[in-house]
N, CA and C atoms as a LAMMPS dump frame, in Angstrom:
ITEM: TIMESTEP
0
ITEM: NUMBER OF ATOMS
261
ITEM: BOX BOUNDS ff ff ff
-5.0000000000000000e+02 5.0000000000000000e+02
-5.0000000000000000e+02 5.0000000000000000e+02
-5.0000000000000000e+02 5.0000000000000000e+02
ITEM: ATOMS id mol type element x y z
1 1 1 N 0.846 -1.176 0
2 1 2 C 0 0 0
3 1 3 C 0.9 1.251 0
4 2 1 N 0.792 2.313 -0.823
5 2 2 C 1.172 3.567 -1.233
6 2 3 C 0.351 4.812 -0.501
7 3 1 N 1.182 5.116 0.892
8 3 2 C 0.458 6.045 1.989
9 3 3 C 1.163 7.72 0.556
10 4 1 N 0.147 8.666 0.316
11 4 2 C 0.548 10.181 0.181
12 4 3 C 0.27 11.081 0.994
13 5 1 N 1.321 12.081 1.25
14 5 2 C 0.965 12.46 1.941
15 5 3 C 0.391 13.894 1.491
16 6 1 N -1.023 13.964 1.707
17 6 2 C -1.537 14.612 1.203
18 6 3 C -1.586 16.024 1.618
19 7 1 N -0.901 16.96 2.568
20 7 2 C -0.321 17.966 2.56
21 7 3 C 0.815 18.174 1.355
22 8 1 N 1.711 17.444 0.753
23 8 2 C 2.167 17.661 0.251
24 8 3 C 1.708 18.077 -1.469
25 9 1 N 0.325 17.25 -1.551
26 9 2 C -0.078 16.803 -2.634
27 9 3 C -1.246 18.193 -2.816
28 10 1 N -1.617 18.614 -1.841
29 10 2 C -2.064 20.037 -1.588
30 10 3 C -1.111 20.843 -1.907
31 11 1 N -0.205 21.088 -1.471
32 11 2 C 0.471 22 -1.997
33 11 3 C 0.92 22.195 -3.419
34 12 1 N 1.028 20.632 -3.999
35 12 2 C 1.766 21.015 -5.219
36 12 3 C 0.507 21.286 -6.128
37 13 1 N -0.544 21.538 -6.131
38 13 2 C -1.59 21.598 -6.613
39 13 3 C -1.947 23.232 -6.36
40 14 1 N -2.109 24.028 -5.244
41 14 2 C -1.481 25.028 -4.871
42 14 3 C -0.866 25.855 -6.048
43 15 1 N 0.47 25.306 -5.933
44 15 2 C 1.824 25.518 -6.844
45 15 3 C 1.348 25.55 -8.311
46 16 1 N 0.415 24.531 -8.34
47 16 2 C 0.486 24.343 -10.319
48 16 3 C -0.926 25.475 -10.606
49 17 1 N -2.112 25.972 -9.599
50 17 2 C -2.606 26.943 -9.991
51 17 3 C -2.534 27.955 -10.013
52 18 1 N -1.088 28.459 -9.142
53 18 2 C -0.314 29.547 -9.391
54 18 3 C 0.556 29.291 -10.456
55 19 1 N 1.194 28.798 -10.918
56 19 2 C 2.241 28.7 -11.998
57 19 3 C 1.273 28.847 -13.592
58 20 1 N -0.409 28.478 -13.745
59 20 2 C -0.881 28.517 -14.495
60 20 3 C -1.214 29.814 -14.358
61 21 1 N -1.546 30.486 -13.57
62 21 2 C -2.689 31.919 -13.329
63 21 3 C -1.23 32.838 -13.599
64 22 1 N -0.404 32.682 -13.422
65 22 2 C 1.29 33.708 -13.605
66 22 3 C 1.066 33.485 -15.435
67 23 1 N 0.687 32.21 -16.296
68 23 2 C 0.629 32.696 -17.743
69 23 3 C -0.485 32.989 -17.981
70 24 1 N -1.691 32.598 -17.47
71 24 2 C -2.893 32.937 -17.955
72 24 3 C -3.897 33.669 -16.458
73 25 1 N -3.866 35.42 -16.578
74 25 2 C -4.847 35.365 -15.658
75 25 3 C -5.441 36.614 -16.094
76 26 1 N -6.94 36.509 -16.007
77 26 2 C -7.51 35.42 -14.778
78 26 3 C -8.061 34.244 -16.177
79 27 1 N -8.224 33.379 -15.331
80 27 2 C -8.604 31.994 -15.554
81 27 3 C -10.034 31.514 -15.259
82 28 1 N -10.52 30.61 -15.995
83 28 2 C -11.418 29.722 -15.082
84 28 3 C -10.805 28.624 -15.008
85 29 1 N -11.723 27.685 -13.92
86 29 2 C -10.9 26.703 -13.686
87 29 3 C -11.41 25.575 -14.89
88 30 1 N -11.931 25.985 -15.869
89 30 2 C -12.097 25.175 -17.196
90 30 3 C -10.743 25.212 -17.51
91 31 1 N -10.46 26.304 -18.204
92 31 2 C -8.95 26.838 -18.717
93 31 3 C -7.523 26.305 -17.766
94 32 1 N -7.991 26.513 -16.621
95 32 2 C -6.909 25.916 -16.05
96 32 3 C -6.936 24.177 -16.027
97 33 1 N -7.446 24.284 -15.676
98 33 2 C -7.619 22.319 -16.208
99 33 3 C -7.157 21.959 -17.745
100 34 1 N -7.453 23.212 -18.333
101 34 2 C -6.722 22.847 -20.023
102 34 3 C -5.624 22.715 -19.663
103 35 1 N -5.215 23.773 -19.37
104 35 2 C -3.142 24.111 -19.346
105 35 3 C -2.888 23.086 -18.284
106 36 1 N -2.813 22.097 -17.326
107 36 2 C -2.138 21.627 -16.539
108 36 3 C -0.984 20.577 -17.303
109 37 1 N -1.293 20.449 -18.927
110 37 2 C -0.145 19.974 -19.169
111 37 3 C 0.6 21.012 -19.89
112 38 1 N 0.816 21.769 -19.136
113 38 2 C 1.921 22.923 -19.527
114 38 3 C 3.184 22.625 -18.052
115 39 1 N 2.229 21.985 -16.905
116 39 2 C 3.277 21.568 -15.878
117 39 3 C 3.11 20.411 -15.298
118 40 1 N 3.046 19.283 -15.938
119 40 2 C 2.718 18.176 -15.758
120 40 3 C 3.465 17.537 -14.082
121 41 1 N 4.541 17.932 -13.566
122 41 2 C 4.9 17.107 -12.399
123 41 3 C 4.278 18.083 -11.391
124 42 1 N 4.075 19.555 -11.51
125 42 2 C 3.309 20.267 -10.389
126 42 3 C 1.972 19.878 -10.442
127 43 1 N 1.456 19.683 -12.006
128 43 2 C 0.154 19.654 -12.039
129 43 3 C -0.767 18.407 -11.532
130 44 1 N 0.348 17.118 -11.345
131 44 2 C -0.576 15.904 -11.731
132 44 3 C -1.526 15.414 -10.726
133 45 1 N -1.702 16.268 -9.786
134 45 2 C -2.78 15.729 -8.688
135 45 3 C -4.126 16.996 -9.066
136 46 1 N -4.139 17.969 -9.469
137 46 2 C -5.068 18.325 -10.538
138 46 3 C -5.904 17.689 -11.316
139 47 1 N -6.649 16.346 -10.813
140 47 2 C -7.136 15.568 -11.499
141 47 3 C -8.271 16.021 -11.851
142 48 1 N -9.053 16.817 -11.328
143 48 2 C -10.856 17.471 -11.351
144 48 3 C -10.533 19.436 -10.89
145 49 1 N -11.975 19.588 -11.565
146 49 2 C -12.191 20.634 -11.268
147 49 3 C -12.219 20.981 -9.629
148 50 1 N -12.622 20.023 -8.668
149 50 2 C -12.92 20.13 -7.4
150 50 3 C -10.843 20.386 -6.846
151 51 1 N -10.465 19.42 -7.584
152 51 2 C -9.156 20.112 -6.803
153 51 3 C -8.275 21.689 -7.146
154 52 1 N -9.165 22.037 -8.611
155 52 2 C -8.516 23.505 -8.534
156 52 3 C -9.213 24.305 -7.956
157 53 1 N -10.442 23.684 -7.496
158 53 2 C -11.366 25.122 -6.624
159 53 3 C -10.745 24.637 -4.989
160 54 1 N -10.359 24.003 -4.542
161 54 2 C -10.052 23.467 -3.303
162 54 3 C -8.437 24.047 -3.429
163 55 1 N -7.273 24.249 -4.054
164 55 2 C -6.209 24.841 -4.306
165 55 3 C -6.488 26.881 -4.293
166 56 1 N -7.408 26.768 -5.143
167 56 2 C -7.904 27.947 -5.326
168 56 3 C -8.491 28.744 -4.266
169 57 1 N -9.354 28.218 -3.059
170 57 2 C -9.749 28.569 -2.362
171 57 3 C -8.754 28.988 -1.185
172 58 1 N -7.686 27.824 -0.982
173 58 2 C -6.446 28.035 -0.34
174 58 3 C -5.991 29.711 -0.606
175 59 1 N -5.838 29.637 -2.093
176 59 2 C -5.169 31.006 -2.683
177 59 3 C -5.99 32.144 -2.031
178 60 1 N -7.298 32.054 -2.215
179 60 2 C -8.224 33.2 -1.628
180 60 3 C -8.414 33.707 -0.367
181 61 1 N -7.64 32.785 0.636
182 61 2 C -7.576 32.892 1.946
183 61 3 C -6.386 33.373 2.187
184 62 1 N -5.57 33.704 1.302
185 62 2 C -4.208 33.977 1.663
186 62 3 C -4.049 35.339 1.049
187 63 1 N -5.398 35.35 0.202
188 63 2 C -5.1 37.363 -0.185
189 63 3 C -4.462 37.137 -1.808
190 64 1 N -4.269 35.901 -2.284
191 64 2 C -3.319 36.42 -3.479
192 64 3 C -3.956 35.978 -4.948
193 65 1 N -5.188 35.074 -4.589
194 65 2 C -6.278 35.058 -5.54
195 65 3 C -7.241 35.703 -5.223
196 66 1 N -8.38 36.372 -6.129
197 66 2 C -9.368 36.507 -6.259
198 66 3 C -10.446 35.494 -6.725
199 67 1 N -11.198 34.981 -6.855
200 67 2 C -12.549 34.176 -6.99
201 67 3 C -14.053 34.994 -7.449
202 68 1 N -14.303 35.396 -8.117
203 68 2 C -15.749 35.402 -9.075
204 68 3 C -16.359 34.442 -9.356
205 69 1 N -17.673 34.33 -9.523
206 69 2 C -18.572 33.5 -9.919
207 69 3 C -18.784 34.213 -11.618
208 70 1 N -19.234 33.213 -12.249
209 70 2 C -19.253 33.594 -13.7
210 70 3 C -20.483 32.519 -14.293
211 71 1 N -21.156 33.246 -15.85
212 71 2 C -21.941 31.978 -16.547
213 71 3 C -21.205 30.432 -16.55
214 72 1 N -19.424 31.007 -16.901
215 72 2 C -19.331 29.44 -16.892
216 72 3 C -18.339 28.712 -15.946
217 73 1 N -18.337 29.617 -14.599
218 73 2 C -17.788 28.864 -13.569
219 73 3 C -16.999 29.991 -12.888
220 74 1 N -16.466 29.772 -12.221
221 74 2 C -15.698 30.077 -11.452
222 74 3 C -14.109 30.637 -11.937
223 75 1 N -14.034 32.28 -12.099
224 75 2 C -13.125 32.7 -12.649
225 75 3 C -11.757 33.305 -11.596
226 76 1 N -11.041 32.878 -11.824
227 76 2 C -9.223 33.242 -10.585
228 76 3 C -9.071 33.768 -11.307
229 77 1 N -8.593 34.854 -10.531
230 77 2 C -7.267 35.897 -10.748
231 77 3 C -6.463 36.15 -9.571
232 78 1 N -5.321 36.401 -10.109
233 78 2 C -4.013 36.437 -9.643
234 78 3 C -4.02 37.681 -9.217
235 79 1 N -4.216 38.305 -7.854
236 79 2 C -4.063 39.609 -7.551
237 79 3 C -2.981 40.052 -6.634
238 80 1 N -2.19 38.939 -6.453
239 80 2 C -1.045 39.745 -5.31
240 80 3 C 0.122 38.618 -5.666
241 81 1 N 1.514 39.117 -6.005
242 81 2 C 2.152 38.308 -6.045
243 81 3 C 2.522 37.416 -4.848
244 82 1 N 3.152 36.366 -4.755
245 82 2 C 2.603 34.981 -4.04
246 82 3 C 4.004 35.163 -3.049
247 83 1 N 5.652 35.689 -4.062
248 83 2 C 6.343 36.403 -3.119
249 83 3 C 6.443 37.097 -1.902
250 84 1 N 5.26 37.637 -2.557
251 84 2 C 5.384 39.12 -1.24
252 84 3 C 4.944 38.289 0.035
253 85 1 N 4.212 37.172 -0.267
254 85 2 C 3.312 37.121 0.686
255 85 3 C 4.09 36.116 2.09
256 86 1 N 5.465 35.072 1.1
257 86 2 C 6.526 34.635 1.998
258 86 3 C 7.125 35.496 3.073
259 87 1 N 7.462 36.612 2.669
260 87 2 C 8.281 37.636 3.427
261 87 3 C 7.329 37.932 4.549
């Protein structure tokens, strides 16, 4: 049996909807689910829409995404660089 540890697997998911929203923003998470093979080893636990709104939501609590509702889902944007927010 193959234990993950799924903090980690959060994060890199995290990581790959910031690394998508830095080329394309804002996004929906349609679009972002397109591009995840633009980063296939950050992206690959990105399996559903539920894990970029669950990554995404992370982002929104931290000040550095934004979140809209839209006709066709749920649109991110990238409003604070993700830098600043380490320091």
């Amino acid at each position: 049996m193959v234990l993950i540890n799924m903090g980690e697997h959060k994060d890199r998911n995290i990581e790959c909807v910031l690394a998508i929203l830095q080329k394309k923003n804002p996004a929906s998470t349609k679009e972002i689910m397109a591009m995840r093979d633009l980063f296939p080893k950050l992206c690959a636990g990105c399996a559903s829409g539920g894990d970029v709104v669950l990554a995404g939501k992370s982002l929104v609590e931290k000040g550095i995404v934004e979140r809209k509702w839209s006709s066709i889902g749920f649109i991110w944007e990238l409003v604070s660089d993700p830098e600043d927010e380490k320091q």
